[in-house]
Backbone as CSV, one residue per row, in Angstrom:
resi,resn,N_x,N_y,N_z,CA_x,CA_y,CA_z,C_x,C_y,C_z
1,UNK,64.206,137.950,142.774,63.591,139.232,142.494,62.197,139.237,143.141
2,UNK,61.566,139.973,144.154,60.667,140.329,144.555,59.477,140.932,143.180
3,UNK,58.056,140.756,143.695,57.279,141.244,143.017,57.170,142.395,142.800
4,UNK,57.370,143.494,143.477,57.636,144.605,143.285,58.799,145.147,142.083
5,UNK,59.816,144.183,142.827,61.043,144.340,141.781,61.222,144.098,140.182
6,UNK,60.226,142.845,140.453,59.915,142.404,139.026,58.587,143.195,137.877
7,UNK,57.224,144.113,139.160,56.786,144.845,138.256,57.641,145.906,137.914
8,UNK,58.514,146.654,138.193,59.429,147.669,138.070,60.424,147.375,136.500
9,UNK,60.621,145.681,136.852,61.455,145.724,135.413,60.497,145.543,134.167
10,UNK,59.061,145.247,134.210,58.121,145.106,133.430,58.162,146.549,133.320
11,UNK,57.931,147.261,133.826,57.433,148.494,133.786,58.727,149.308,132.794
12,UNK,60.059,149.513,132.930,61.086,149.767,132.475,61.119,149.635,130.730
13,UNK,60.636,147.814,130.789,60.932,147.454,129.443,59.963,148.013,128.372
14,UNK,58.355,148.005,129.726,57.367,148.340,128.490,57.875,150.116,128.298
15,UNK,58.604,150.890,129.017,58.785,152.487,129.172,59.688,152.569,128.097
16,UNK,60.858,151.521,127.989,61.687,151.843,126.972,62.123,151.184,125.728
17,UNK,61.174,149.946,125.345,61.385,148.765,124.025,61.618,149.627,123.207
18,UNK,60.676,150.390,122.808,60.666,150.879,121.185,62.143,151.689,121.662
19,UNK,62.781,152.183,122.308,64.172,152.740,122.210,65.205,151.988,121.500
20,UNK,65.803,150.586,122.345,65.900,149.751,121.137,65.390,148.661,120.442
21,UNK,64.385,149.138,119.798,63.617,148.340,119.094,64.546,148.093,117.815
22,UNK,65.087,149.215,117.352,65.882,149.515,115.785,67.052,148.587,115.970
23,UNK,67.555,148.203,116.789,69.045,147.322,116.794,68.339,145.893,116.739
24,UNK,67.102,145.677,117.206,66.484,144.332,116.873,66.414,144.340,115.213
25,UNK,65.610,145.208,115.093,64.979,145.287,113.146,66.257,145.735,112.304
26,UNK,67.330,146.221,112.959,68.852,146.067,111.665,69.449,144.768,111.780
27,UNK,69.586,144.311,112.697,70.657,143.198,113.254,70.158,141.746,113.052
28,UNK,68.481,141.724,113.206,67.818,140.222,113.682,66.682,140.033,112.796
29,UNK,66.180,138.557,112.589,64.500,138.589,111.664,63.592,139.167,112.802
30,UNK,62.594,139.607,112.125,61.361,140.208,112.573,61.182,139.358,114.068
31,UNK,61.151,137.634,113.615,60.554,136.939,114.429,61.125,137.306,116.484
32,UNK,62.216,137.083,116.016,63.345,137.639,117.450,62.432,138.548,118.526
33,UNK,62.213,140.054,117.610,61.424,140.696,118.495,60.285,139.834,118.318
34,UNK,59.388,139.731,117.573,57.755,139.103,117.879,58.175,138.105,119.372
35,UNK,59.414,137.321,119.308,58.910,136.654,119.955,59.037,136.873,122.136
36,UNK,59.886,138.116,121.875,60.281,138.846,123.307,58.757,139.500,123.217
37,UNK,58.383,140.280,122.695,57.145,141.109,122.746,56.157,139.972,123.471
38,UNK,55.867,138.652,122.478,55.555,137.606,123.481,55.494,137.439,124.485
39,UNK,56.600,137.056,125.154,57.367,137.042,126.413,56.909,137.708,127.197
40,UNK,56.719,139.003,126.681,56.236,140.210,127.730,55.240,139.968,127.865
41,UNK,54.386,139.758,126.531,52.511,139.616,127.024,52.179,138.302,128.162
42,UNK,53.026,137.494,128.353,53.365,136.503,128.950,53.383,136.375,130.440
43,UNK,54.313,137.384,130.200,55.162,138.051,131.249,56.309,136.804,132.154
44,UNK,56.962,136.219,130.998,57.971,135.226,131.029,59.205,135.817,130.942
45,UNK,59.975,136.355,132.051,61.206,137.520,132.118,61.726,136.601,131.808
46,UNK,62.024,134.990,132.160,63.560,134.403,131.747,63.048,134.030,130.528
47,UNK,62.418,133.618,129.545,62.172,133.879,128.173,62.615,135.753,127.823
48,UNK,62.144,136.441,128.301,62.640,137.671,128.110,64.123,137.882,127.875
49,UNK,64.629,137.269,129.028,65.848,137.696,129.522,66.752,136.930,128.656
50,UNK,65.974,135.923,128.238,67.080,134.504,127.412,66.990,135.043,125.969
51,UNK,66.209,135.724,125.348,65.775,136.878,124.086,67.358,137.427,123.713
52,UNK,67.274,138.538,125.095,67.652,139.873,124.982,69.223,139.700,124.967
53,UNK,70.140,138.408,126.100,71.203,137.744,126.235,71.732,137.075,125.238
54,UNK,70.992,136.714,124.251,71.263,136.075,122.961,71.630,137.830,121.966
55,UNK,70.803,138.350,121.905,70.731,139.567,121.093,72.011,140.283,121.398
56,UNK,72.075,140.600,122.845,73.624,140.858,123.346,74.907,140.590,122.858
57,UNK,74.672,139.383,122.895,76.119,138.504,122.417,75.762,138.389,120.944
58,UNK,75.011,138.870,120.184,75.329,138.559,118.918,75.095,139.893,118.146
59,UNK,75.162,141.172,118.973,75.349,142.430,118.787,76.853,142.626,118.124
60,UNK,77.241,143.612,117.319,78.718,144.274,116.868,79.299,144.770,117.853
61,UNK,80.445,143.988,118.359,81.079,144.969,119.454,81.227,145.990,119.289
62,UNK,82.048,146.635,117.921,82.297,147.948,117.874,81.512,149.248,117.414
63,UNK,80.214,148.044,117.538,79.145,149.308,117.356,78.261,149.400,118.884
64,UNK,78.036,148.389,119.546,77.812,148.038,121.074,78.186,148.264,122.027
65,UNK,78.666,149.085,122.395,79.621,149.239,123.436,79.556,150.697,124.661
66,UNK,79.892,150.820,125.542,79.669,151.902,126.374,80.101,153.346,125.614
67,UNK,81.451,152.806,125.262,81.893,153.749,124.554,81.427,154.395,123.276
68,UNK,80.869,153.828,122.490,79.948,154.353,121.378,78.366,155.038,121.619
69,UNK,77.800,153.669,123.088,76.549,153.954,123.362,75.411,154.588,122.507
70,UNK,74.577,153.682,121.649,73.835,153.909,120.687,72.434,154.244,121.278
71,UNK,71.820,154.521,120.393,70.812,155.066,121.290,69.710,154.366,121.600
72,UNK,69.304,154.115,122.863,68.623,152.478,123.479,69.198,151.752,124.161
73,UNK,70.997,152.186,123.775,71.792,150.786,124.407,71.851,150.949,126.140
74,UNK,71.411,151.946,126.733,71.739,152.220,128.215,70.132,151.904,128.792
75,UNK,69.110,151.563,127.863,68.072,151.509,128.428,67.882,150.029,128.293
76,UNK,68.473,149.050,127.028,68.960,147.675,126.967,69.535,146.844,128.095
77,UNK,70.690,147.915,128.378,71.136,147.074,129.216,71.043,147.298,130.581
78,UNK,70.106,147.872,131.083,69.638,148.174,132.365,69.182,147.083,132.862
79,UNK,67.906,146.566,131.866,66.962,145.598,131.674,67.962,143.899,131.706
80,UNK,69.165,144.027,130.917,70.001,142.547,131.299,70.571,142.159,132.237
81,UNK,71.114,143.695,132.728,71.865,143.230,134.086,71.531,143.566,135.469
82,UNK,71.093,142.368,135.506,69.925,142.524,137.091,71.503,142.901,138.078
């Protein structure tokens, strides 16, 4: 990922966290997000990225999914899949 490329996904995450912020605070302890928010102040994307990939896979499929698409989840997963 180029620097450019990589302020762009900084830029994305800080444009759209609080979107899903709420699937962190139903699903996970507090700490989870504190510690991506971290990450960001950091600006440690594969700490970021290793966060958000965990959160992924331990999301409800049948509430997760394209087909349901909750609200945040298209701005989530923009941000995972480089």
């Amino acid at each position: 990922m180029t620097e450019i490329e990589l302020a762009a996904w900084y830029f994305n995450f800080d444009r759209n966290h609080r979107k899903f912020k709420w699937f962190f605070d139903q699903y996970f302890p507090s700490q989870i997000w504190d510690n991506l928010i971290e990450a960001r102040r950091l600006e440690n994307q594969d700490e970021m990225l290793s966060i958000m990939n965990g959160v992924w896979f331990d999301l409800p499929d049948g509430r997760f999914n394209i087909m349901e698409n909750p609200s945040g989840w298209e701005e989530f997963l923009a941000l995972i899949e480089l």
